[in-house]
C-alpha positions as CSV (number, residue, x, y, z in Angstrom):
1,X,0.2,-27.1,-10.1
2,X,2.4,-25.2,-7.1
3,X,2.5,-21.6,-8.2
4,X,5.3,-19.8,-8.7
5,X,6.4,-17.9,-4.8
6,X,8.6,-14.8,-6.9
7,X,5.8,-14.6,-9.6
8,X,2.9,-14.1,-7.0
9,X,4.8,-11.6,-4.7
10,X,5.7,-9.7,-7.8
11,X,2.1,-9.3,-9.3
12,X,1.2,-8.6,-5.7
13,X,3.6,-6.1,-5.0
14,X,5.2,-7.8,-2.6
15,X,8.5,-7.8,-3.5
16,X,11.6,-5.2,-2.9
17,X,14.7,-7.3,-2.8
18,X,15.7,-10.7,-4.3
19,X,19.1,-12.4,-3.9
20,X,20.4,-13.7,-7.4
21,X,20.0,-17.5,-7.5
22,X,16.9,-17.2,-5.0
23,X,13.5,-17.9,-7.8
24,X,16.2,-21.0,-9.7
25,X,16.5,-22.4,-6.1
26,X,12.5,-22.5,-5.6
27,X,11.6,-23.4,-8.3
28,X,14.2,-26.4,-8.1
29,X,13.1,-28.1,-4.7
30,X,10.9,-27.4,-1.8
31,X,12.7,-24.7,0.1
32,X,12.5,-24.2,4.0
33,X,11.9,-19.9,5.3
34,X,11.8,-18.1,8.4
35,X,10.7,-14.7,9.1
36,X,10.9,-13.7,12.1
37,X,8.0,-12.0,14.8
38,X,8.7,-9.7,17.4
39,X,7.7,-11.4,20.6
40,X,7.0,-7.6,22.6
41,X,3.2,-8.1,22.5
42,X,1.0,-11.4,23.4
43,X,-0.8,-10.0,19.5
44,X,0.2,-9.2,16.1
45,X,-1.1,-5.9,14.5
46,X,-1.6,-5.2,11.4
47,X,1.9,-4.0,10.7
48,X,3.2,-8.0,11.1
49,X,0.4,-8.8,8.4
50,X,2.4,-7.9,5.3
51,X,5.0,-10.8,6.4
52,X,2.6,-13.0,7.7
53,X,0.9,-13.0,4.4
54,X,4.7,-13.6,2.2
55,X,4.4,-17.0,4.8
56,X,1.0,-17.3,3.4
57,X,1.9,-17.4,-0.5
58,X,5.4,-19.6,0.4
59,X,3.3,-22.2,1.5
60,X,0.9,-22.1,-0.6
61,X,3.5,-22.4,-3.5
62,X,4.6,-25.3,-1.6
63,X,7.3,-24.6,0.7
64,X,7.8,-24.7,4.2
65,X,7.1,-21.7,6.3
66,X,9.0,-20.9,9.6
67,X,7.4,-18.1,11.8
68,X,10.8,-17.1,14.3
69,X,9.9,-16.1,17.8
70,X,12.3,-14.0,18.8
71,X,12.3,-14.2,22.0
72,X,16.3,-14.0,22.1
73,X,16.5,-10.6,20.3
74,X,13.3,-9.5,21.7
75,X,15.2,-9.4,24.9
76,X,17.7,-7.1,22.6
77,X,15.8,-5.2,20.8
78,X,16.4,-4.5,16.7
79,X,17.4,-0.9,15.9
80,X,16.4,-0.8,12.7
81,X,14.2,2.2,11.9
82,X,14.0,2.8,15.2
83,X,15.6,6.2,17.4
84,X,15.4,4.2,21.1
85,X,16.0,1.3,22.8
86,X,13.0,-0.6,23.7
87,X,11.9,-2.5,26.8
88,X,13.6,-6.1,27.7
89,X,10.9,-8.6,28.4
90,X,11.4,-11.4,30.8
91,X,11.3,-14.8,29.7
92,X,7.7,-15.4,31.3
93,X,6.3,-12.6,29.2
94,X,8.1,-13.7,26.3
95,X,6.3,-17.5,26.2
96,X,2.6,-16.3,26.8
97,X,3.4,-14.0,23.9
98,X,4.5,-16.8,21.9
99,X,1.8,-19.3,22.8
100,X,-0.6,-16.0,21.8
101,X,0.9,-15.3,18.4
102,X,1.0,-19.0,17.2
103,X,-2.6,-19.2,18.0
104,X,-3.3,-16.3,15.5
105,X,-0.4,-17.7,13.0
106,X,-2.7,-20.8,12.7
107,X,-5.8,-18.8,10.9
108,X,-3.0,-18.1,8.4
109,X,-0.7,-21.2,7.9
110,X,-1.4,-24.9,8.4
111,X,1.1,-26.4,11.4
112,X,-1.2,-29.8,11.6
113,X,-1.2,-31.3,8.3
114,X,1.0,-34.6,7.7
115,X,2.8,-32.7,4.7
116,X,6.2,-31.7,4.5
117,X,5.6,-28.2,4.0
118,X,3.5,-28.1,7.2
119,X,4.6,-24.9,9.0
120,X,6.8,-24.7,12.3
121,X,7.6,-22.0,14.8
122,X,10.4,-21.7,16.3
123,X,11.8,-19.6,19.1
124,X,15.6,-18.3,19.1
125,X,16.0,-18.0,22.6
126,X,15.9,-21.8,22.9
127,X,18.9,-22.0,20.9
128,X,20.3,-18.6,22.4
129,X,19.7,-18.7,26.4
130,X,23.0,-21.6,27.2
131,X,25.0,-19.5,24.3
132,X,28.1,-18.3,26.8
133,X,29.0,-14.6,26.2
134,X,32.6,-15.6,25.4
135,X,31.2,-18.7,23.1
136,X,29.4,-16.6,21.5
137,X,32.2,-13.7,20.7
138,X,34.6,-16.7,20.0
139,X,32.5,-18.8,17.6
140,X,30.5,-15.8,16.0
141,X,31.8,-12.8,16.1
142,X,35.0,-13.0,14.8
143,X,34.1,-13.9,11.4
144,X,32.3,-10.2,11.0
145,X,33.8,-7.3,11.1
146,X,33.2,-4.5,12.8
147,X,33.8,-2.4,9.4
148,X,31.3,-4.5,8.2
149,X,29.0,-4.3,11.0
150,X,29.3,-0.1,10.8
151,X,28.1,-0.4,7.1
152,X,24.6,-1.7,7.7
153,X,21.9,1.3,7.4
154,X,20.3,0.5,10.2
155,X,23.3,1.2,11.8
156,X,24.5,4.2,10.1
157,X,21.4,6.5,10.7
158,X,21.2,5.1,14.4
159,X,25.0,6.6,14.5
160,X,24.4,9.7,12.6
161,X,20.7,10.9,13.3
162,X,20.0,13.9,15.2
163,X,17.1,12.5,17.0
164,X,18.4,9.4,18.1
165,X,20.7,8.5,21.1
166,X,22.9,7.1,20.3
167,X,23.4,2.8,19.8
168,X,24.1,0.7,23.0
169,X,26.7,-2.8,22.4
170,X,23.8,-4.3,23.2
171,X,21.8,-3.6,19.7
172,X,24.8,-3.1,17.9
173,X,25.0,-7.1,18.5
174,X,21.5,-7.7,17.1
175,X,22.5,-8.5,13.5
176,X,24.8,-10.6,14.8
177,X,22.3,-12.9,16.9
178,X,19.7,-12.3,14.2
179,X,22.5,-13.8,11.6
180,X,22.9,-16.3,14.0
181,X,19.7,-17.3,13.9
182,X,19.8,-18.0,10.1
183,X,22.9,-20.3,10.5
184,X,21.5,-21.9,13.0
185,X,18.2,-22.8,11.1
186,X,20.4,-23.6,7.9
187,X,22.4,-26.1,10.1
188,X,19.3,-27.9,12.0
189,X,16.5,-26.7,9.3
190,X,18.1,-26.9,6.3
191,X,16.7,-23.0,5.9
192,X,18.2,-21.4,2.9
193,X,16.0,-18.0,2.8
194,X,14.9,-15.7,4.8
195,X,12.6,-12.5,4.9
196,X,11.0,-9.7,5.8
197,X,10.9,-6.5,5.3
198,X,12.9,-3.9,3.1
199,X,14.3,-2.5,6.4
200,X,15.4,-6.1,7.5
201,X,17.8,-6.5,4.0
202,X,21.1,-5.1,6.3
203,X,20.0,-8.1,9.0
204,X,19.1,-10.9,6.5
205,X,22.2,-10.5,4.3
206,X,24.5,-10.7,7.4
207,X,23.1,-14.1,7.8
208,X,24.2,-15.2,4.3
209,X,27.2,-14.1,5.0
210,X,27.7,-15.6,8.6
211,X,26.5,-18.7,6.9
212,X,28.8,-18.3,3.8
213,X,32.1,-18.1,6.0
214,X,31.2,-20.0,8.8
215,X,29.5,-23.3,6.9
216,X,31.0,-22.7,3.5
217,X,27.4,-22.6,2.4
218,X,24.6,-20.8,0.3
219,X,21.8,-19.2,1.8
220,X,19.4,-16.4,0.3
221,X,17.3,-13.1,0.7
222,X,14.1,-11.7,0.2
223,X,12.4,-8.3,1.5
224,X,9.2,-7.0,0.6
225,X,7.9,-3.4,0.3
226,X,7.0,-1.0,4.4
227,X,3.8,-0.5,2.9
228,X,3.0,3.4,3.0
229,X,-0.6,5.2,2.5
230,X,-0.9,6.8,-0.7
231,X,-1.2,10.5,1.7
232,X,2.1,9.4,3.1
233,X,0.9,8.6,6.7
234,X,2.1,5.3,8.3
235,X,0.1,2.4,7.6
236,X,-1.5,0.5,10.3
237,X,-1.6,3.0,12.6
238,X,-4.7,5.0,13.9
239,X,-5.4,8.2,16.4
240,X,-5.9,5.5,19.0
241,X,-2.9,3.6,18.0
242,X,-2.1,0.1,16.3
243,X,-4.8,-2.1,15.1
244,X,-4.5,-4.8,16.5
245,X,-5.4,-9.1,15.5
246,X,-6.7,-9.6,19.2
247,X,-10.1,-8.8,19.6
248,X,-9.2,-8.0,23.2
249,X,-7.7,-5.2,22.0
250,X,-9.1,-3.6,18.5
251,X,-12.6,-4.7,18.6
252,X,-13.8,-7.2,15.3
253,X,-16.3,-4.0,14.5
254,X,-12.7,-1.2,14.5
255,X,-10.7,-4.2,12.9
256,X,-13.3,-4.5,10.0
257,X,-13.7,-0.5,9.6
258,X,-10.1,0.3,8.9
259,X,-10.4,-2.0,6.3
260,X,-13.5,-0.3,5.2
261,X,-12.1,2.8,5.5
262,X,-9.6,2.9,3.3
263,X,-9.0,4.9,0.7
264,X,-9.4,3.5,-3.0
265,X,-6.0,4.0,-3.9
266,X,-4.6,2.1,-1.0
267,X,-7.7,-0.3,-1.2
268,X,-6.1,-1.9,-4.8
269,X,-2.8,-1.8,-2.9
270,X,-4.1,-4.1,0.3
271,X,-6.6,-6.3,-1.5
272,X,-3.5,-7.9,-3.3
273,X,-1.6,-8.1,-0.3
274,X,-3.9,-9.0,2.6
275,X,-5.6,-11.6,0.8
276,X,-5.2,-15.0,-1.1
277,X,-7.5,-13.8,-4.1
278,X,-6.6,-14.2,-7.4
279,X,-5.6,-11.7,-9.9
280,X,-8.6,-12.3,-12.1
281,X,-10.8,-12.3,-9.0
282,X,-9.2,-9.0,-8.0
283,X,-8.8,-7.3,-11.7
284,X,-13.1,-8.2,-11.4
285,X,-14.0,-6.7,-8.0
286,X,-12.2,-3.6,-9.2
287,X,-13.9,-3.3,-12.4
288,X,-17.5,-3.6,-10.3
289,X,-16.0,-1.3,-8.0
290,X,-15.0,1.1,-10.5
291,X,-18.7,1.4,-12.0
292,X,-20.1,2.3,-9.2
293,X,-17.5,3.2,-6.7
294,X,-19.5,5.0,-3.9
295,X,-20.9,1.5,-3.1
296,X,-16.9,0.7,-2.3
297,X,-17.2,-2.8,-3.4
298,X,-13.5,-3.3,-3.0
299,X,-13.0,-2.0,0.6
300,X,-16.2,-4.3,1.8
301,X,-15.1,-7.1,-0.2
302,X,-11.4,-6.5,1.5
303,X,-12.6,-5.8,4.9
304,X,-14.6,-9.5,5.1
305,X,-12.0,-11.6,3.7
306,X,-9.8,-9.9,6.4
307,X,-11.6,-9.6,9.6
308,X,-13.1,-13.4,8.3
309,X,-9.7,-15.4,8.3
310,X,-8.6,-12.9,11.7
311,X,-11.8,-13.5,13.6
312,X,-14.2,-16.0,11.8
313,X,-17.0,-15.8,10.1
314,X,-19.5,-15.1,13.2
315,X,-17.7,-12.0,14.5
316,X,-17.8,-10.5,10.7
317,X,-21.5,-11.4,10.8
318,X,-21.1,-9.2,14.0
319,X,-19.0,-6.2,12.7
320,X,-21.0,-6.0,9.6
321,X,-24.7,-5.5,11.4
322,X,-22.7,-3.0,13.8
323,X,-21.5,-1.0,10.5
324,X,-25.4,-1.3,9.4
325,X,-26.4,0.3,12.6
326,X,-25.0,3.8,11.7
327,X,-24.9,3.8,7.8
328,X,-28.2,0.9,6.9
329,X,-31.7,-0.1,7.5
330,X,-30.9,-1.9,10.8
331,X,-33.8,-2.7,13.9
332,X,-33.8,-2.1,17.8
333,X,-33.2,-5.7,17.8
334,X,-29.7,-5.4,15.9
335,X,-28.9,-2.7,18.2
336,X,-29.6,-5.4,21.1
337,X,-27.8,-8.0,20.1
338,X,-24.5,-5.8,20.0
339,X,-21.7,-6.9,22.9
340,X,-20.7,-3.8,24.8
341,X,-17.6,-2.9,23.4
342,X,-19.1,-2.8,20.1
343,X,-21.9,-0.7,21.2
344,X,-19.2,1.7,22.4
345,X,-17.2,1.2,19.5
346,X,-20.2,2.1,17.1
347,X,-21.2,5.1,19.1
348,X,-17.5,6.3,19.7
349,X,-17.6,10.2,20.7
350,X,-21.3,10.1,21.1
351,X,-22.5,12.5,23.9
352,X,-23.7,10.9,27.1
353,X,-25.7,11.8,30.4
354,X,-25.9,9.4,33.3
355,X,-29.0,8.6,35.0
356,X,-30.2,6.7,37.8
357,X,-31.2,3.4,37.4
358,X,-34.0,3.4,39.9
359,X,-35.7,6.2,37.5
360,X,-35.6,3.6,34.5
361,X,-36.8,0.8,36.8
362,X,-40.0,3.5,37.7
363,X,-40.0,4.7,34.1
364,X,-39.0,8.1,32.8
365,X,-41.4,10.2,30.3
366,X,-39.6,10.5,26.7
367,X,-39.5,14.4,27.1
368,X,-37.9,14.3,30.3
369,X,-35.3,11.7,28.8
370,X,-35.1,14.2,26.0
371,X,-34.5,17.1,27.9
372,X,-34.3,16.4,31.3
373,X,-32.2,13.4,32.3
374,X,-30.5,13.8,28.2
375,X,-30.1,17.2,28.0
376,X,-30.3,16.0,24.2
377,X,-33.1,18.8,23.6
378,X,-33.0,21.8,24.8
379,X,-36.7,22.9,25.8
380,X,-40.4,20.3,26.7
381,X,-41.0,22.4,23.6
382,X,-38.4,21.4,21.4
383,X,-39.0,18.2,22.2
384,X,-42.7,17.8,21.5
385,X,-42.2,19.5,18.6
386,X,-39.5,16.8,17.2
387,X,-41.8,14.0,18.7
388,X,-45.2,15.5,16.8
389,X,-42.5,15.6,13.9
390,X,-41.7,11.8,14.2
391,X,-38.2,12.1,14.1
392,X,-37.5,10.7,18.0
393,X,-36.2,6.8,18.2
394,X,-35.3,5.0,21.0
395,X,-33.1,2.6,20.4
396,X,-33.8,2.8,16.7
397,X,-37.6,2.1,16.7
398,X,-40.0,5.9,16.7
399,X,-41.9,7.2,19.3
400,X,-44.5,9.0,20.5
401,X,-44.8,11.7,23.0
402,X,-46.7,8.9,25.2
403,X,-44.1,6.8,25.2
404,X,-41.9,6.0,28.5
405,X,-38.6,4.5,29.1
406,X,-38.0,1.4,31.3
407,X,-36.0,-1.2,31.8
408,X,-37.2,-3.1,29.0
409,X,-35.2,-0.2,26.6
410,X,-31.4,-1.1,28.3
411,X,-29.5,-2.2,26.2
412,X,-26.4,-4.4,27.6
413,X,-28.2,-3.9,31.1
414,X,-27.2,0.0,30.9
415,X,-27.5,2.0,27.7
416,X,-30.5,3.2,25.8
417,X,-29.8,4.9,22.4
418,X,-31.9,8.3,21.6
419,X,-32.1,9.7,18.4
420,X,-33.1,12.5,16.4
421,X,-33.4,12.5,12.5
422,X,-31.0,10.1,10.8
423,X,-27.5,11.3,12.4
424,X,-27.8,13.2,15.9
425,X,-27.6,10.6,18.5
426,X,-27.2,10.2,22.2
427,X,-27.0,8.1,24.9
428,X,-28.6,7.6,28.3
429,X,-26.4,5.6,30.7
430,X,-28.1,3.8,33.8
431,X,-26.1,3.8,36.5
């Protein structure tokens, strides 16, 4: 039993705008889609994730899912919610992009299987990059106006904003290649619907209508919700910038505790739409959740499914014994068996002294680590006092005051971890 596509987004939240005549025509036959990626960076973040996932649930329902590249208009640049132009990529960039973001499509959507509803991407520069300028104003163009053009809201506030500069020809053309796009998919796809976003609406429905006056046929819209933080910051989005799905650049251990992190009213928001659960599974995990909710069984339980489908199970094994270290019962082994970046990651604004290698190689007294080479403690005395106290660890394990450090203690070849109590750390670097 195929479920229903409208039905899921709607229980989900997922849904903003719907084009009368779009949930008879799925419901009626298998249905081809496109939304389309932003080729400006060889990952997605988080922010593509809410798309991704509408992609997800089509073809799941049974339809076939087309992920657009668009490395035409990513040469352009869309102005919608945006104040500037952006940079123009060359077309080299533009491929390893592509070649990077279908390999993290294919943890969401299946482009191998035999069925019709296997998922394709597709790349509108290929179709765009022999278009002739004058071809393109003579077979496009004129059946738009300009009147028409002006109306769209990405275009108005672009045109009427204080903050912005104004709109170049350049991305005032963008709807039209984007609507382009859609005719030419309808033509050699047989695509009837597109989506995306709430901001994309003004884009999508130039499409329809491109298609409508230029093929004398019917095509269709849908946009789902910008998702928003319940305090009304932008979602996705972090002091240190986008999260992203490469673990190149947001680390499995950061990508798993943004998800952790979250708040519980955006936690019931994001477990419907960043994962495939059902609504009984969900409605259950928030009635545990809400027994005991200092345990946050809904952030962990969103956090796995997430970081498991981005990065695989092993690397969530990972993220979730580098979350132990700080807030469980974990062991100097655990802290060992952490890959650099997540040892940095865990220990993130951590104070840190450098000391020479040679004098780890030779051994260095505890006390002198402490105070000395640490400047952790202030005084010998302080520090025999706390070690007589038992609250020293190295590297998570507690010592004594006859205890030395060596080379045995490095963790990643150049880090030892000293501790006092359960939350003051630091960190000795060998260099």
């Amino acid at each position: 039993m195929k479920k229903n596509f409208v039905e899921e987004l709607r229980w989900r939240g997922m849904l903003h705008d719907i084009m009368p005549g779009t949930e008879e025509m799925l419901e009626k036959e298998m249905v081809s889609a496109y939304v389309g990626i932003d080729p400006t960076a060889d990952s997605l973040h988080i922010g593509h994730l809410v798309s991704v996932m509408m992609l997800k649930h089509f073809q799941r329902a049974g339809h076939r899912p087309l992920a657009l590249i668009g490395g035409a208009t990513g040469m352009i640049g869309d102005p919608s919610g945006k104040s500037k132009e952006r940079n123009l990529l060359t077309e080299e960039d533009l491929r390893h992009n592509q070649a990077a973001i279908q390999k993290q499509l294919e943890r969401f959507l299946d482009f191998t299987s035999d069925e019709p509803n296997a998922a394709k991407m597709v790349n509108n520069y290929d179709w765009m990059k022999d278009f002739s300028f004058l071809d393109f104003i003579r077979d496009i163009g004129k059946h738009l106006t300009v009147n028409y053009m002006m109306a769209k809201d990405s275009v108005k506030k672009r045109l009427t904003s204080e903050d912005a500069e104004g709109m170049s020809f350049t991305e005032f053309t963008y709807q039209l290649v984007q609507g382009y796009d859609f005719l030419h998919l309808y033509r050699e796809m047989n695509c009837k619907l597109q989506m995306g976003g709430s901001d994309q609406w003004g884009n999508i429905t130039t499409g329809t209508e491109l298609i409508r006056r230029k093929a004398q046929g019917t095509a269709f819209a849908l946009t789902c919700p910008l998702i928003t933080k319940a305090d009304g910051t932008k979602f996705g989005k972090t002091e240190g910038g986008n999260i992203w799905l490469d673990a190149k650049r947001t680390s499995p251990y950061k990508f798993y505790q943004f998800w952790l992190n979250a708040s519980d009213d955006d936690v019931k928001n994001y477990i419907r739409i960043f994962t495939v659960k059902s609504k009984e599974e969900i409605e259950a995990i928030e009635a545990e959740h809400n027994e005991a909710p200092h345990l946050r069984t809904l952030q962990k339980a969103l956090a796995e499914d997430i970081t498991a489908r981005v990065h695989g199970q092993e690397l969530l094994k990972n993220a979730i014994a580098a979350s132990n270290i700080l807030f469980g019962n974990s062991t100097s082994g655990d802290l060992k068996n952490l890959s650099e970046d997540d040892f940095l990651s865990v220990f993130e604004g951590v104070p840190q002294a450098s000391v020479a290698i040679s004098k780890i190689q030779n051994g260095i007294n505890i006390v002198d680590a402490l105070v000395t080479e640490g400047t952790f403690l202030k005084s010998n005395g302080e520090a025999r006092r706390a070690l007589k106290e038992n609250s020293i660890s190295v590297n998570k394990e507690k010592v004594a005051e006859e205890r030395s450090l060596n080379s045995d203690d490095l963790i990643n070849g150049k880090y030892i971890l000293l501790q006092r109590g359960k939350k003051n750390y630091f960190i000795l670097k060998a260099e």
